[in-house]
TILOFI-535745 format. One record per residue (C-alpha): residue in one letter; x, y, z negated. Coordinates in pm, whole numbers, plus 32768, in hexadecimal, padded with zeros to 4 digits. Example, Ala and Ser with C-alpha at 12.3 -4.5 7.8 and 13.67 -1.06 7.14 Angstrom:
residues 2
A84CE7E3E7CF4/S85577F967D36/
This chain:
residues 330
X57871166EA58/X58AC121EE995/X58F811A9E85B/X58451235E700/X58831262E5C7/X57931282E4A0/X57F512C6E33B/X5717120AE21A/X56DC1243E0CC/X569510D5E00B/X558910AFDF16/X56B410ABDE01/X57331229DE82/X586E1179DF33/X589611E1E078/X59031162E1DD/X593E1177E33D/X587210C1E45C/X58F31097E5CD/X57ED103BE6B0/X58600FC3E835/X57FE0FDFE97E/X57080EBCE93E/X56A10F4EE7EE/X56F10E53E6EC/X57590F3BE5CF/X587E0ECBE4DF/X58EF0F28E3A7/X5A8A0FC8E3C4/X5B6B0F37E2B5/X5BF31055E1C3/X5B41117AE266/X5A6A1270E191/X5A481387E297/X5A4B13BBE3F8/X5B391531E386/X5C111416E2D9/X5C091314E40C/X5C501474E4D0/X5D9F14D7E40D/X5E3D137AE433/X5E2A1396E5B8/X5EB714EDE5B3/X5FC5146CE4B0/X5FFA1334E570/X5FF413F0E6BA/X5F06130BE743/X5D6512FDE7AC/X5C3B130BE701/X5C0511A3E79D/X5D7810EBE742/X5D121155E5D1/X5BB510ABE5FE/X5C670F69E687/X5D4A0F5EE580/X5C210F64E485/X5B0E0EC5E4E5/X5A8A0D9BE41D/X59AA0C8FE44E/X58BC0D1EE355/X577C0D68E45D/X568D0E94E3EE/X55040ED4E404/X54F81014E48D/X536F1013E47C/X53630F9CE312/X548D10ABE2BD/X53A711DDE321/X525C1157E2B4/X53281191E130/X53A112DAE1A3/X55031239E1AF/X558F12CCE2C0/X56751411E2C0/X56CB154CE379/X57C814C3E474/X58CF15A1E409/X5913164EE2C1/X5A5116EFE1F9/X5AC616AFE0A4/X5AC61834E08A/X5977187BE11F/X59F719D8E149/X5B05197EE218/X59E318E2E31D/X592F1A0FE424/X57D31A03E4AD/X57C61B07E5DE/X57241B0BE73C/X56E81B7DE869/X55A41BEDE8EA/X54D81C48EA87/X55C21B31EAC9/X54A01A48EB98/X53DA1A7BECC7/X52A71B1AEC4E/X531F1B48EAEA/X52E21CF6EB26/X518C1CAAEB3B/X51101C80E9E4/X51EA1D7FE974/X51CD1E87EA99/X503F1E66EA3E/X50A01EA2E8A5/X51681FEAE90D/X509A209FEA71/X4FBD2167E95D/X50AF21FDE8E7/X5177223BEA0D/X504222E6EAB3/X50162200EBE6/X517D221BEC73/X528A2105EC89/X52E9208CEB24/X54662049EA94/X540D1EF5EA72/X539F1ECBEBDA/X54CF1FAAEC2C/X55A61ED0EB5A/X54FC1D92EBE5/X553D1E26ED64/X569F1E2BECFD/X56CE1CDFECC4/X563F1C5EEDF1/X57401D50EED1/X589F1CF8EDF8/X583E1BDCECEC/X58C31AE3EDB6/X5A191B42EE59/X5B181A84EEE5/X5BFF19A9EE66/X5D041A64ED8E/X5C3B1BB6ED9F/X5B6D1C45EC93/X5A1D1CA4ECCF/X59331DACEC35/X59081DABEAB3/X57BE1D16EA46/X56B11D7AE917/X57721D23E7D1/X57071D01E665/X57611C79E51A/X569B1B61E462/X573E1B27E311/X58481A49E297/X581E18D1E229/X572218F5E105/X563B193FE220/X563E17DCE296/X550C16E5E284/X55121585E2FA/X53DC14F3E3AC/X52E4148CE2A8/X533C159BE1AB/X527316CFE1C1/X52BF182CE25A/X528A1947E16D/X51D11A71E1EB/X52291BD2E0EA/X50C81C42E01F/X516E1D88E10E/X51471CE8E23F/X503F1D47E336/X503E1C17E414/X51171ACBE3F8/X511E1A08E536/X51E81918E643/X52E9193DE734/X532D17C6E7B8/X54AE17F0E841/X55EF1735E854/X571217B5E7B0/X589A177DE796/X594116FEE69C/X5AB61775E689/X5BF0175FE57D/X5D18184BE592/X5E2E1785E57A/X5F8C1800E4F7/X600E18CEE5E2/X5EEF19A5E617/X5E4B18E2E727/X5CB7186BE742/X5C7B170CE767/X5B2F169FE7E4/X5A9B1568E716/X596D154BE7C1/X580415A5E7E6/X56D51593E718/X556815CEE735/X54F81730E67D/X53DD17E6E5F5/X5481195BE5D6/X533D19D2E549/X52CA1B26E51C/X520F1C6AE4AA/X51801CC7E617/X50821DCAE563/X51BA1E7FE4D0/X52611E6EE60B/X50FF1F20E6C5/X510B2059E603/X525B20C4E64C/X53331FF8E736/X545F209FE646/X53C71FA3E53F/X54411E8FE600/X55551E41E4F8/X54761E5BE3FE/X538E1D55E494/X54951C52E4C8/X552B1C2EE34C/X54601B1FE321/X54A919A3E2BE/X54C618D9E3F6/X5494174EE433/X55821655E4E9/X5535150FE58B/X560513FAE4E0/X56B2137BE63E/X57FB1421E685/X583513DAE7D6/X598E13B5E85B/X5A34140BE9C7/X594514AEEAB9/X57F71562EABE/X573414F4EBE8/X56ED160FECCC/X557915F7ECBE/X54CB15A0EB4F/X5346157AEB4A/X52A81570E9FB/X516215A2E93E/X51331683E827/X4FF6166AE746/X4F43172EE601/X4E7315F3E54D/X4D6E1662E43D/X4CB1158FE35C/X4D341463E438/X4CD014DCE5A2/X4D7F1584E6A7/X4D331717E69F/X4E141767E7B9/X4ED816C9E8B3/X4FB81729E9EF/X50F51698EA7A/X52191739EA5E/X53531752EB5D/X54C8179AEB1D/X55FF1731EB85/X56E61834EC78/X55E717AEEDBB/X55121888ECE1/X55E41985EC4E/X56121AB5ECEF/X57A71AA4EC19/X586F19BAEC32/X58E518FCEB00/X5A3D1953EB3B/X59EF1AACEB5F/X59151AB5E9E7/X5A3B1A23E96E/X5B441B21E9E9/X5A821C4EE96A/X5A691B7EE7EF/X5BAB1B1AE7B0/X5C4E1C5BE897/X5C511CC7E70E/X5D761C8AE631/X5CA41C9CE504/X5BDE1B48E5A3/X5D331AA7E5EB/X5DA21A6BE460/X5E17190FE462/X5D2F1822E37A/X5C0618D4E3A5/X5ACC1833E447/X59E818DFE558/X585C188AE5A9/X581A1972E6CC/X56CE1961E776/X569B19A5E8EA/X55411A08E8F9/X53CC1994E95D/X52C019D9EA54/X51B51948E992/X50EE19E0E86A/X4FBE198EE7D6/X4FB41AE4E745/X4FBD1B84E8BD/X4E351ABDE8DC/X4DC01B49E7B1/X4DFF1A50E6AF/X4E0E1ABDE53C/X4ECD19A3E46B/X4E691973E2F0/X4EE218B5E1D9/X4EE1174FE23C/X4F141767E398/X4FE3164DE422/X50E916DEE560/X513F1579E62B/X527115B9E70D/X52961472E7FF/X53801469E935/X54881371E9DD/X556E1346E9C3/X55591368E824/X54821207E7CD/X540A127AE6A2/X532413A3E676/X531714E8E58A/X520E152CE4B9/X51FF1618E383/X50DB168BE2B6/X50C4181FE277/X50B01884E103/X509F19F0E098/X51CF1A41DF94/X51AD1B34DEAC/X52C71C36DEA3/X532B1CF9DD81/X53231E8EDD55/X54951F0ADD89/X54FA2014DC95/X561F20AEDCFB/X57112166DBA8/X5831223BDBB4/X59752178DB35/
């Protein structure tokens, strides 16, 4: 297993940085508030993610279990600026991901082959091209910027607009821009990119509209590699039992895009190449709870489990009420 790295919040507000190894006794790093922070000295350094770890790590040995039972444990990644940090994402990017949405859209279309499906048939012919060629474009939307981060434990806010508020168990990257312009992966986390699928039903031109919602990351930043096939579980709990439940596959063994490939069409932009600034970019699901007819409420628990993360995701959904914008003339 790759090295992780969890940020905590103590009981006195102070925060810290937890490496956890291959045989996953977590530590406490000396000196280290943030993984951005931990981030910016191996760029500045011109050395790894890991050599900074090394060069940190303390004695001090961490309960993981205890940490989240308190709601202790942090988004893996997050800016001092929490403008300066993008949540975007790719979606039809897994094998049998145009399902659920090719069902949402036929209506509408009359019968005949949908622009998801289309889009999704794309992918499968040019997503993943050859070394050092760029493949077909995938689905593309913006999320929001870092005030739209929750940590596991803390609940996701659903609008009082909103017509429906439910998961979408993925992995996404986490990446820095360094100076010159270029991205740097960091690693991997465990995601819940959450959604307004009724929104997105009425008009697949909503689709932006559905996905400016909050969104929850696992704690784990995972570091190096994501293995080619991930197999994970994602689950709606109410009143303390399981609602819903269905494994859930990703990984590129499942992906109809390379990784590579959802990168290059992300960061092909200069405007996503500003050195500093932090990027959460989701690469998609197969798996909705929505797509079998589940209608979350307030309360609902979404549980997002799946190797190689160790520790799960679980939020609560609360309605938020939002405010009456009244627009005046300067």
């Amino acid at each position: 297993m790759s090295l992780r790295l969890i940020q905590v919040r103590a009981a006195d507000g102070q925060r810290f940085v937890v490496a956890v190894d291959a045989d996953g006794v977590a530590r406490k790093l000396k000196n280290c508030t943030s993984t951005y922070e931990l981030a910016q000295t191996a760029l500045t350094g011109g050395t790894t993610l890991a050599s900074c770890v090394a060069a940190r790590l303390s004695d001090q040995r961490v309960d993981l279990e205890e940490l989240q039972t308190w709601n202790r444990l942090l988004p893996p990644i997050d800016h001092p600026d929490p403008a300066h940090l993008y949540l975007t994402g790719t979606g039809l990017t897994h094998l049998g991901s145009a399902e659920g949405r090719d069902k949402m859209h036929k209506a509408a279309a009359g019968g005949t082959l949908t622009d998801s499906m289309r889009m999704f048939n794309m992918g499968l012919e040019g997503g993943k091209p050859a070394a050092g060629e760029v493949g077909v474009q995938p689905e593309w939307f913006y999320k929001g910027d870092g005030s739209c981060v929750v940590g596991t434990g803390a609940a996701l806010p659903s609008p009082d607009f909103a017509k429906d508020g439910s998961e979408e168990p993925e992995i996404a990257g986490i990446y820095l821009i360094d100076a010159t312009g270029n991205p740097r992966r960091l690693g991997f986390c465990l995601a819940n990119e959450f959604s307004d699928h009724i929104t997105e039903r009425g008009n697949y031109l909503w689709l932006a509209h559905s996905k400016l919602r909050h969104a929850a990351l696992g704690a784990e930043l995972l570091t190096g590699e994501l293995p080619n096939d991930v197999r994970g579980m994602s689950r709606v709990i109410r009143d303390g039992k399981t609602l819903w439940e269905k494994p859930f596959l990703t990984g590129e063994a499942n992906m109809s895009h390379t990784l590579a490939n959802l990168e290059q069409h992300h960061f092909k932009y200069r405007l996503f190449r500003r050195p500093g600034d932090v990027h959460v970019h989701f690469y998609g699901t197969a798996t909705l709870s929505f797509s079998e007819g589940i209608q979350t409420r307030d309360g609902d628990v979404f549980e997002i489990q799946a190797p190689p993360f160790s520790l799960p995701l679980r939020n609560p959904l609360a309605r938020s009420e939002s405010p009456s914008v009244g627009v005046q003339a300067l």
